[in-house]
C-alpha positions in Angstrom: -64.3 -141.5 40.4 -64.5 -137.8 39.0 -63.1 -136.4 42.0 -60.7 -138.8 42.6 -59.1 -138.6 39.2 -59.3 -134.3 39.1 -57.1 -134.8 42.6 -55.0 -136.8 40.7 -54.9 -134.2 37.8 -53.9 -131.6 40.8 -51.3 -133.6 42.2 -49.5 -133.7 38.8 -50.0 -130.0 38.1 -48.8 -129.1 41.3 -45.8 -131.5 40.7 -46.3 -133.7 43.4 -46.0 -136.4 41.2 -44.4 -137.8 38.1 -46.5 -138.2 34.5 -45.5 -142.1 35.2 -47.3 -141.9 38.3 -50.3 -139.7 37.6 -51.2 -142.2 34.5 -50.7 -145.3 36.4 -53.5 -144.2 39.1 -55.6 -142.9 36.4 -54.8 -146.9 35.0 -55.9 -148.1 38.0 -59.1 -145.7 38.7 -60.5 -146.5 35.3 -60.6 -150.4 35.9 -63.7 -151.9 37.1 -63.8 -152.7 40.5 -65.2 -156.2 41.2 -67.8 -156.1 43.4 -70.8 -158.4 44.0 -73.5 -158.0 41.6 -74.9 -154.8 41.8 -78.9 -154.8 42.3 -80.8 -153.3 39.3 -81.3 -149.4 39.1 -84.8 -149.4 40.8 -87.7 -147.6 38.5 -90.7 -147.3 40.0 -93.0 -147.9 36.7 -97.2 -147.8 36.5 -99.3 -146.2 34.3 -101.5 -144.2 35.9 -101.6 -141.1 36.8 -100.6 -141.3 40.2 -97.7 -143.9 40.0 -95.9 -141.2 37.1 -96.3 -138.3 40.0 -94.8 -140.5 42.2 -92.4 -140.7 40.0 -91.8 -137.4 39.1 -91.5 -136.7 42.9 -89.0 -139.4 43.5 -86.9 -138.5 41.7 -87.5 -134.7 42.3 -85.9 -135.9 45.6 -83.4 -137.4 44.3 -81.4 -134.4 42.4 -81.7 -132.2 45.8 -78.8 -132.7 48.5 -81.5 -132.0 51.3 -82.7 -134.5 53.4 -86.0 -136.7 52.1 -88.8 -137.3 54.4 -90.9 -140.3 53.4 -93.6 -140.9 55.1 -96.5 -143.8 55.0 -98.5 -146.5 56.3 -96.2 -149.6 57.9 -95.8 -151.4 54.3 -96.3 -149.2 52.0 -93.2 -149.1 49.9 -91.1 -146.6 52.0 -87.9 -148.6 52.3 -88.2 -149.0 48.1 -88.9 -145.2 47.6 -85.8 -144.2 49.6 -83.7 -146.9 47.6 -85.0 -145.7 44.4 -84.3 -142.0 45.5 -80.7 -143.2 46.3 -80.4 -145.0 43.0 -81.3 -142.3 41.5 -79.3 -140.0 43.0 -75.9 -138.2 42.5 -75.5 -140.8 46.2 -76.1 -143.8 44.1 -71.8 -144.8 44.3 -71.8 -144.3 48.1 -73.6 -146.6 50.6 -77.3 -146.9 51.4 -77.7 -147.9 55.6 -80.8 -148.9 56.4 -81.5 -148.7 60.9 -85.2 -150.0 62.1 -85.9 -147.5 65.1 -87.8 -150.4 66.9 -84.6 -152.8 67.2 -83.3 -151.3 70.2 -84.4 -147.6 70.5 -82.5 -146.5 73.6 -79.0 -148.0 72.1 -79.6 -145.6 68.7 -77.4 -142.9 69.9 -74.3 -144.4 69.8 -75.4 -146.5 66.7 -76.8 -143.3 64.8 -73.7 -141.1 66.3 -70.9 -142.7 67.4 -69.2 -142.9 70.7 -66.1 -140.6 70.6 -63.9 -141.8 73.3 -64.2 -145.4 71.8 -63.7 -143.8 68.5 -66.7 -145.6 67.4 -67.7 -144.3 64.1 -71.4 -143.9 63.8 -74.4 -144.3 60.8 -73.9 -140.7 60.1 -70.2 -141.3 59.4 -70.4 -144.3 57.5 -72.9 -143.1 55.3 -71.1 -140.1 54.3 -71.5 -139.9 50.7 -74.4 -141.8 50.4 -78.0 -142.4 52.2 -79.4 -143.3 55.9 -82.6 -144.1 56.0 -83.9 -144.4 59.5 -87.3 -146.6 59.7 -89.7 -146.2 62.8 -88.3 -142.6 63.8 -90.9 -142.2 66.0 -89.7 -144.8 68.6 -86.6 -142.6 69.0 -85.9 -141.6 72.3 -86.7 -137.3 72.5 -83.0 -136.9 72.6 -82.0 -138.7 69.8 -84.9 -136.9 67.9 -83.2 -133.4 68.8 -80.2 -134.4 67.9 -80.9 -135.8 64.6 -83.2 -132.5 63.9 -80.0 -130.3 64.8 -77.6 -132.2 62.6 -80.2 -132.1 59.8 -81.0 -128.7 60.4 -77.8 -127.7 61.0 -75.0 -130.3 59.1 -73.4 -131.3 62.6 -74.0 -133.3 65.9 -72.1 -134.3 69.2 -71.0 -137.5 69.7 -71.4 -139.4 73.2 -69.4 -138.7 75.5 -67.6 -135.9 72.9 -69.1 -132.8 74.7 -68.2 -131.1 71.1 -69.6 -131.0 67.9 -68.8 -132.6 65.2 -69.2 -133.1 61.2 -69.3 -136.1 59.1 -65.9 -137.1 58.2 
């Protein structure tokens, strides 16, 4: 909401709109949008020692833009630790996608990527702004691992079929 309301700001300094204008967007970007109930800020809570380092490292994660590797037994709490990262997180307006690996490994790439020539937008795209979490990454097909090591590595990937790469819009 801050950025959208210091574009509106620029628009009106730049003249490309009216004082009329400029306040009735601003009118409309400060009402609440209605949206289904939002769940409850997740706070991982325990009083031991271990559950407050926990803590601390959650949310650690959370005020760093870099991407969050969590890692664990199969029910374990992964799935919560990345949604209370999000939560916590500067993310926490934007979207939090959630793929299981084992679904349907070999059909990931187009899922996780998108499919250009369909202009099929992908995981990556739609979570712009906010968090993927991919679960079961190690039944990822070698080339989908490379891939999602470049982009993570290097803030871009190719889409099928694209033969170029490509950013998040």
């Amino acid at each position: 909401m801050k950025i959208a309301r210091r574009k509106v700001l620029k628009m009106l300094y730049e003249q490309r709109m009216t004082v009329e204008e400029a306040e009735a967007m601003l009118e409309v970007l400060e009402k609440p949008i209605s949206t289904p109930v939002q769940p409850p800020k997740i706070d991982l809570t325990g009083k031991g020692e271990k559950a407050r380092a926990l803590m601390a490292k959650v949310l650690e994660a959370a005020r760093t833009e870099l991407p969050v590797l969590v890692e664990g037994e199969h029910g374990t709490g992964k799935a919560l630790i990345a949604r209370c990262i999000h939560q916590n997180s500067q993310r926490s307006q934007g979207p939090f996608l959630t793929v299981d690996s084992l679904v349907s490994p070999e059909t990931l790439d187009v899922e996780i990527f998108g499919q250009e020539d369909e202009e099929r937008k992908g995981l990556l795209d739609m979570a712009d702004g906010g968090m993927l979490m991919l679960d079961s990454t190690h039944a990822l097909t070698p080339e989908t691992q490379h891939k999602l090591h470049s982009y993570l590595e290097h803030g871009y990937f190719t889409r099928l079929t694209a033969g170029r790469e490509m950013s998040p819009s």
